[in-house]
C-alpha positions as CSV (number, residue, x, y, z in Angstrom):
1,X,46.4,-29.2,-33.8
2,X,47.8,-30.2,-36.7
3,X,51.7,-30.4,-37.4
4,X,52.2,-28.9,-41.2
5,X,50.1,-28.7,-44.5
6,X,51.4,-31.0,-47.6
7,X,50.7,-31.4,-51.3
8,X,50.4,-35.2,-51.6
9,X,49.9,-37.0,-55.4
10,X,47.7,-39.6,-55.4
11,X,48.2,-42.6,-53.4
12,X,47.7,-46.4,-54.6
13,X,46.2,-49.0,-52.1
14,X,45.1,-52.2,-52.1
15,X,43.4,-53.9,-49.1
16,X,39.9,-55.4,-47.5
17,X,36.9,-52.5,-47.2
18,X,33.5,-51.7,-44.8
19,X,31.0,-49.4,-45.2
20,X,30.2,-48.3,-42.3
21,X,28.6,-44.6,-39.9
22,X,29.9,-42.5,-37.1
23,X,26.4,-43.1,-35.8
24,X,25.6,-45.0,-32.4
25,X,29.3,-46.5,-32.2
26,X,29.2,-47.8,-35.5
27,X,32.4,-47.2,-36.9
28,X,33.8,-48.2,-34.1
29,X,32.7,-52.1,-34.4
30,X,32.6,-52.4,-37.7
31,X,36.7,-50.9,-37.8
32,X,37.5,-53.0,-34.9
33,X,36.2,-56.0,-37.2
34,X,37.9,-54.7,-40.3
35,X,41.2,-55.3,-38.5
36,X,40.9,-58.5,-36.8
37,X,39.7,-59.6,-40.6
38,X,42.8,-58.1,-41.6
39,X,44.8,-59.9,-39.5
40,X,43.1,-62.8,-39.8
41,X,43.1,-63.3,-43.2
42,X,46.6,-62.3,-43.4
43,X,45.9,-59.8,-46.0
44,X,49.4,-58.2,-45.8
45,X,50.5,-61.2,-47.7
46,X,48.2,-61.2,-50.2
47,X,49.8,-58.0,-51.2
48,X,52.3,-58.6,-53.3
49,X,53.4,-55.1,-55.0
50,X,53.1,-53.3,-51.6
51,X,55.8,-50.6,-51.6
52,X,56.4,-51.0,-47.7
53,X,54.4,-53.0,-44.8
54,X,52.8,-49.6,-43.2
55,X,49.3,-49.9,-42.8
56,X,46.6,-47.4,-44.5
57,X,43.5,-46.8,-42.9
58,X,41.3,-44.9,-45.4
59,X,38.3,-43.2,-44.9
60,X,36.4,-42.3,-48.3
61,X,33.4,-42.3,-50.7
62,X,31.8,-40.2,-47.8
63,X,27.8,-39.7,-48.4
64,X,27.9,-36.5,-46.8
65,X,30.7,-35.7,-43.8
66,X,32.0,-37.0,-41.2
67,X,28.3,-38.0,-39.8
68,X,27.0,-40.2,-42.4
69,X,28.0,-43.0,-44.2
70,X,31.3,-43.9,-45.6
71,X,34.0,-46.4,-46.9
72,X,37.1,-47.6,-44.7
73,X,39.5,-49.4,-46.4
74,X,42.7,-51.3,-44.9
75,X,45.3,-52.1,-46.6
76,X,49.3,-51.2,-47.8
77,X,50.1,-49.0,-50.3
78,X,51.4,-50.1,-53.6
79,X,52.9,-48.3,-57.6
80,X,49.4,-48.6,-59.5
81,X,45.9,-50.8,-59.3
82,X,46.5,-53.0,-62.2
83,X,46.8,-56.3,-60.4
84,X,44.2,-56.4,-57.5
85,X,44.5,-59.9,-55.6
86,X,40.5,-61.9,-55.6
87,X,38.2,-60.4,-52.7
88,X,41.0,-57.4,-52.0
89,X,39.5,-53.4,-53.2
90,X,42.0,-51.1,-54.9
91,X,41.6,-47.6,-54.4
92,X,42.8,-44.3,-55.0
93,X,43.4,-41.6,-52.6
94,X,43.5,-38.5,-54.4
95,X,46.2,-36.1,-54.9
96,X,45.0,-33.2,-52.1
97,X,46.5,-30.8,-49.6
98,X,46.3,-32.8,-46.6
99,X,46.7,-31.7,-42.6
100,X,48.9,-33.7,-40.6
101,X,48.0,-35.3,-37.2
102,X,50.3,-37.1,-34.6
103,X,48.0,-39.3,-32.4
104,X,50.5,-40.6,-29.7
105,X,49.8,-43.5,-26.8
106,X,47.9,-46.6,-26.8
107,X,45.9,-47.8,-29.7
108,X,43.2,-48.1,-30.6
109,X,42.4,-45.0,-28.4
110,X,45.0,-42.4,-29.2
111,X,43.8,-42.6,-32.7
112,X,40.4,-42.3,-31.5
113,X,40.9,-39.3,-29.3
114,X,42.3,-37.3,-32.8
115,X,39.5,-38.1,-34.7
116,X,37.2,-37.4,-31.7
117,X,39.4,-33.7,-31.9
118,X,39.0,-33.7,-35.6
119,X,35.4,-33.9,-36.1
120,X,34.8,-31.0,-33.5
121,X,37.5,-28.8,-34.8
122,X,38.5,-28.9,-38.6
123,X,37.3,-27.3,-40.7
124,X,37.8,-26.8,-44.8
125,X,37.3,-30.7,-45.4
126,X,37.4,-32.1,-48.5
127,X,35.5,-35.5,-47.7
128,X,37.1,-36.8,-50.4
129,X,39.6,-38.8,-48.6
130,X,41.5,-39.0,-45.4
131,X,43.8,-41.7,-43.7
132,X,45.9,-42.6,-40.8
133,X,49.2,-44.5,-41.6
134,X,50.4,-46.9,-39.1
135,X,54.9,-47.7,-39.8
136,X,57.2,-48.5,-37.7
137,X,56.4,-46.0,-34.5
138,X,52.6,-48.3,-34.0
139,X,54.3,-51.0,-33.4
140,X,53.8,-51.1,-29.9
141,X,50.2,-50.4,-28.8
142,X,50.7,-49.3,-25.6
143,X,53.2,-46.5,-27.3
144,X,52.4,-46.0,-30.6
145,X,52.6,-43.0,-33.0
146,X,50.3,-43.0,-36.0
147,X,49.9,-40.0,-38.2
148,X,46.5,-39.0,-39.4
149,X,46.6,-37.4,-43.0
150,X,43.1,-35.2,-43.4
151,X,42.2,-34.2,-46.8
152,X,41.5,-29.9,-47.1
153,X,40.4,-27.2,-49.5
154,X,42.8,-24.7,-49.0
């Protein structure tokens, strides 16, 4: 269930993207990847402006709902868009009424397990955009807490 409702203005944040599907597992590879290229590539760095090092995982420019096609993007939230490093996406997560989620335990599953409660439960969904923000409680994976921020007409 989630915790509490919120008004949110629109969010800022640069990072590396995939298009990717729910379907057959799909999201799940191609997320796992997105990561391990974020890593990688030490992305982070390449973010100069970012307001603080907390990871945004946004899920947006959905075709449909949560069953067909859509962007993830992964990357740190920063003041405004104007100066987007070479091969990093800028987006904007619109201001929204968004539910909050608390997945707690080991990731990548806990996460996993609220999304796998989200898409059978919620309902009102904007599809517009949602996110899970990883601070300072995911830094452990074997005991993280990561809140999930779904975006609903209300």
């Amino acid at each position: 269930m989630p915790l509490e409702t919120i008004a949110l203005d629109e969010l800022y944040i640069i990072g590396i993207s995939v298009r990717t599907s729910n379907a057959n597992g799909q999201a799940q590879t191609d997320i796992g990847e997105l990561w391990s290229r974020f890593f990688r590539q030490n992305v982070i760095n390449q973010i100069a402006d970012k307001i603080s090092p907390d990871l945004y995982c946004v899920y947006t420019d959905y075709e449909s709902d949560h069953t067909g096609p859509y962007n993830t993007v992964l990357g740190c939230k920063v003041p405004n868009l104007q100066d987007i490093p070479a091969g990093l996406t800028g987006i904007t997560i619109p201001a929204a009424n968004y539910q909050i989620y608390t997945s707690q335990g080991k990731l990548p599953d806990c996460v996993g397990e609220t999304w796998q409660s989200i898409w059978q439960n919620a309902q009102n969904r904007r599809y517009a955009a949602d996110f899970d923000v990883y601070g300072p409680e995911a830094q452990n994976p074997e005991s993280a807490i990561v809140k999930t921020y779904l975006s609903v007409v209300t």
